[in-house]
C-alpha positions as CSV (number, residue, x, y, z in Angstrom):
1,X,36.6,78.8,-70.2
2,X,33.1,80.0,-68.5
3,X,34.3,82.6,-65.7
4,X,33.3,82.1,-62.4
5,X,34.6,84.9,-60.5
6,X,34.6,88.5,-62.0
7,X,36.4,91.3,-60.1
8,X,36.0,94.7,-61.5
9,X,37.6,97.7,-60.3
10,X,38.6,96.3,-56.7
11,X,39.8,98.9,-54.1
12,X,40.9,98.4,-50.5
13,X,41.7,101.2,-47.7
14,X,42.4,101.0,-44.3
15,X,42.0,104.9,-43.2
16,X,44.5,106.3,-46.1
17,X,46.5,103.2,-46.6
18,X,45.6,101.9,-49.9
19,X,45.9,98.2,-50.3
20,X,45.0,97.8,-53.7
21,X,43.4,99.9,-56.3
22,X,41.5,99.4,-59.7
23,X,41.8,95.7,-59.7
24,X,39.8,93.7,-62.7
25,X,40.4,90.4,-63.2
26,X,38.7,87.1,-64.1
27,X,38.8,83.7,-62.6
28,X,37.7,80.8,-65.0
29,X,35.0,77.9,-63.6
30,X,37.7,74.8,-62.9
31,X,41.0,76.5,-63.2
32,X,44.1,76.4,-60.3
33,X,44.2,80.5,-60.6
34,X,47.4,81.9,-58.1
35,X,48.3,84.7,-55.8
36,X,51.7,86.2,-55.9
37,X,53.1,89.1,-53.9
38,X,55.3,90.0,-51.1
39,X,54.7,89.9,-47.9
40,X,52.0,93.1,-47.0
41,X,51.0,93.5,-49.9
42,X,47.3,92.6,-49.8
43,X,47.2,88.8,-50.9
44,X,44.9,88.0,-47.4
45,X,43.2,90.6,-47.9
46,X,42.2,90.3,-51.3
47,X,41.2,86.7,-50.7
48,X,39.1,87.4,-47.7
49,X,37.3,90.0,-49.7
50,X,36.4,87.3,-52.7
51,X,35.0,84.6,-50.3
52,X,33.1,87.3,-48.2
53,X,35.3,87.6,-45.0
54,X,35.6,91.5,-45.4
55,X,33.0,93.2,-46.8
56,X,34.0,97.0,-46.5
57,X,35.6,97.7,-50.2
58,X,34.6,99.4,-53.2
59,X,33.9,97.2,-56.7
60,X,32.4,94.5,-57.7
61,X,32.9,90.8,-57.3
62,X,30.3,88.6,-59.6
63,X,29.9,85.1,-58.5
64,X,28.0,83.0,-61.2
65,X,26.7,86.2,-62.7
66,X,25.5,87.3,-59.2
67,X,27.3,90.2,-57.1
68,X,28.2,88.2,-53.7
69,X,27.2,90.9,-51.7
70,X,23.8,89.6,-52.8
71,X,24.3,86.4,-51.3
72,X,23.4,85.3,-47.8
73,X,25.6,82.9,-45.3
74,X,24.8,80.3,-47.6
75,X,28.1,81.7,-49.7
76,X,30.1,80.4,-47.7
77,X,29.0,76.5,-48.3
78,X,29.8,77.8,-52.0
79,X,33.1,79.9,-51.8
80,X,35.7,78.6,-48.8
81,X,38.5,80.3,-46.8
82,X,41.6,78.3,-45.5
83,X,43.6,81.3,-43.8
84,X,47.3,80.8,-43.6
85,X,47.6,79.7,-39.7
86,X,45.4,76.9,-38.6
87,X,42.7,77.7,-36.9
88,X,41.0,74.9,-34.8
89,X,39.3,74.1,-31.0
90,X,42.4,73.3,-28.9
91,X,39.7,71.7,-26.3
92,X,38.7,69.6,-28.9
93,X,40.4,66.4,-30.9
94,X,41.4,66.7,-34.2
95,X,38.6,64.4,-34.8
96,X,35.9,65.9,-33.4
97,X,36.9,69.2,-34.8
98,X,36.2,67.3,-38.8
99,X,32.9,66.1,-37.2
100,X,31.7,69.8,-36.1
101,X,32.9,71.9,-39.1
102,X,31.6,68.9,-41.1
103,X,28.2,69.5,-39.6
104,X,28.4,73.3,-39.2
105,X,28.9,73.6,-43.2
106,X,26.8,70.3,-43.9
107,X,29.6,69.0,-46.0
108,X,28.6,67.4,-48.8
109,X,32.1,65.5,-49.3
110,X,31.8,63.3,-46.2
111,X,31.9,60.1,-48.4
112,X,35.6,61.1,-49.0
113,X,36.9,61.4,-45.3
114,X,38.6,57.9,-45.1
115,X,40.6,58.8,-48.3
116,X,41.7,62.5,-47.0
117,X,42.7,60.9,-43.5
118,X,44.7,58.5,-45.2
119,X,46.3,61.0,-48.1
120,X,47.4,63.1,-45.2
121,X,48.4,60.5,-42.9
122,X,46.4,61.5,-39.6
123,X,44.6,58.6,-38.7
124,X,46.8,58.3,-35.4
125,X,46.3,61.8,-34.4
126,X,42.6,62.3,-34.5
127,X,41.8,61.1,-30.7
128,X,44.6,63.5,-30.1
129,X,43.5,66.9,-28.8
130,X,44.5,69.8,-31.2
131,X,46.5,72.0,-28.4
132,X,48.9,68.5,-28.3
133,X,49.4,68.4,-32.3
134,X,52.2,69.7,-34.0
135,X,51.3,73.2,-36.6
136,X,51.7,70.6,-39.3
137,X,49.3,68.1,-37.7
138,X,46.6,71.2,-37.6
139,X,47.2,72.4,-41.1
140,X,46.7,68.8,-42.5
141,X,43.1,68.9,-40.7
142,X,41.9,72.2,-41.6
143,X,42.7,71.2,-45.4
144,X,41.0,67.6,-44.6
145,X,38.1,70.0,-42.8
146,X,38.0,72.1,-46.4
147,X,37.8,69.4,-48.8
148,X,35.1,67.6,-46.9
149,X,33.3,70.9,-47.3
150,X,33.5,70.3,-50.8
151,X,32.6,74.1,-51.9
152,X,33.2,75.1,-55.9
153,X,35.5,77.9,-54.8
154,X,38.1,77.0,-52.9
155,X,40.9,80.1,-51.2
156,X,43.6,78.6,-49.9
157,X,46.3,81.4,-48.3
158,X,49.7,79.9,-48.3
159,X,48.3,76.4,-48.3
160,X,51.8,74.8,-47.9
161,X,52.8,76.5,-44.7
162,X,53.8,73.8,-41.9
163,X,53.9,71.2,-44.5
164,X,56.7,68.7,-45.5
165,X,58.1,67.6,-48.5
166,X,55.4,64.4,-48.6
167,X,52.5,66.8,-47.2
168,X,53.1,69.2,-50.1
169,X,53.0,65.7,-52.4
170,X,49.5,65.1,-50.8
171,X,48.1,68.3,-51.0
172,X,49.3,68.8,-54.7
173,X,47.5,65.6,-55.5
174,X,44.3,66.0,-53.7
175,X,44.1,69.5,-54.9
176,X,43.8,68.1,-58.7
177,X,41.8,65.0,-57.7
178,X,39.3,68.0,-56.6
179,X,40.3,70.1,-59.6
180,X,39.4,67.2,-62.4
181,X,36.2,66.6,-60.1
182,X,35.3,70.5,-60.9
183,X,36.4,72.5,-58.2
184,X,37.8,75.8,-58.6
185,X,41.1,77.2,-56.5
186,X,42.7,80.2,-55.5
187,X,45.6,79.7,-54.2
188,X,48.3,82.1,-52.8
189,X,52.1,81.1,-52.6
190,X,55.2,82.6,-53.4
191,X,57.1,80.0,-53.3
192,X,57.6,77.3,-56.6
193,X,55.4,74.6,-54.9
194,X,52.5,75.5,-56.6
195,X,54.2,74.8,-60.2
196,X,54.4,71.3,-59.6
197,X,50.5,71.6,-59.8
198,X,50.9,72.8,-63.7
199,X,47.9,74.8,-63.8
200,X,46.3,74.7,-66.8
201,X,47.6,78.1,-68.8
202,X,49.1,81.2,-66.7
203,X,46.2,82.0,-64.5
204,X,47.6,83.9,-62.2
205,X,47.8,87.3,-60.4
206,X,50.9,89.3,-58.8
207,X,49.4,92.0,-56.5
């Protein structure tokens, strides 16, 4: 498989607490590649530092044979976020929050926003303002929000966080329709939802 992502020789501080050290790894073009670790140590992190949210660390990261520090804001259209907590306009409705991040990232996956509001079941909450929706609710849009996007790299950070049973279902199932369509993932979770997505091969790291 063609590599997409290249991390070589990784390092993270904060003052003299060391996060991680001397981390290599690869991340294949189309694969479901996971995230494991316990709690504090350095999953965020690390995958704010691949999609360019913090850019104080020592190594390399090669996007598409290109280090991503060489890449302007236009990286982000190319390699996309999703922190763990929802993170939306309260004053606005869930609605109008799709339309502005839609337009703010000129998403190019707009002709697939009837089927994400219907995978996720939200059609009846998006007049809704987002302070009056359940965490659930919220992490439903902000994955509707990423996927309308439609970026090759997508970072999800505990993706299934708020869900239910028949969220998890959803997401699992949009995530390969996206996957077989040629997206890439990162995904962190350490629980055993993410098995049901039987990535291809054991791409994976433990940090």
């Amino acid at each position: 498989m063609k590599v997409l992502l290249k991390i070589a020789s990784l390092e993270k501080k904060y003052n003299e607490n060391v996060v991680f050290t001397s981390l290599s790894f690869d991340i294949p073009e189309k694969s479901i590649f996971w995230i494991k670790g316990i709690n504090g140590s350095g999953k965020s992190t690390l995958m704010k530092i691949l999609s360019s949210q913090i850019e104080d660390y020592q190594g390399d990261i090669w996007y598409s044979e290109k280090n991503i520090k060489k890449f302007d804001y236009k990286i982000y259209n190319e390699i996309f976020y999703l922190p763990t907590s929802p993170n939306l306009y309260d004053s606005l409705s869930a609605r109008e929050n799709i339309d502005f991040f839609s337009k703010i990232f000129l998403s190019k996956g707009l002709n697939n926003r009837a089927h994400l509001i219907d995978a996720f079941q939200v059609e009846k909450h998006l007049n809704k303002r987002t302070n009056e929706l359940s965490d659930g609710i919220k992490k439903k849009i902000s994955l509707i929000i990423s996927f309308l996007i439609n970026p090759k790299v997508l970072i999800f950070d505990e993706p299934y966080n708020y869900l239910d049973a028949s969220s998890v279902e959803s997401l699992n199932r949009v995530i390969k329709e996206y996957n077989d369509s040629g997206a890439t993932f990162v995904i962190s979770d350490n629980s055993s939802l993410i098995s049901k997505l039987k990535p291809n091969g054991s791409l994976g790291l433990e940090v």
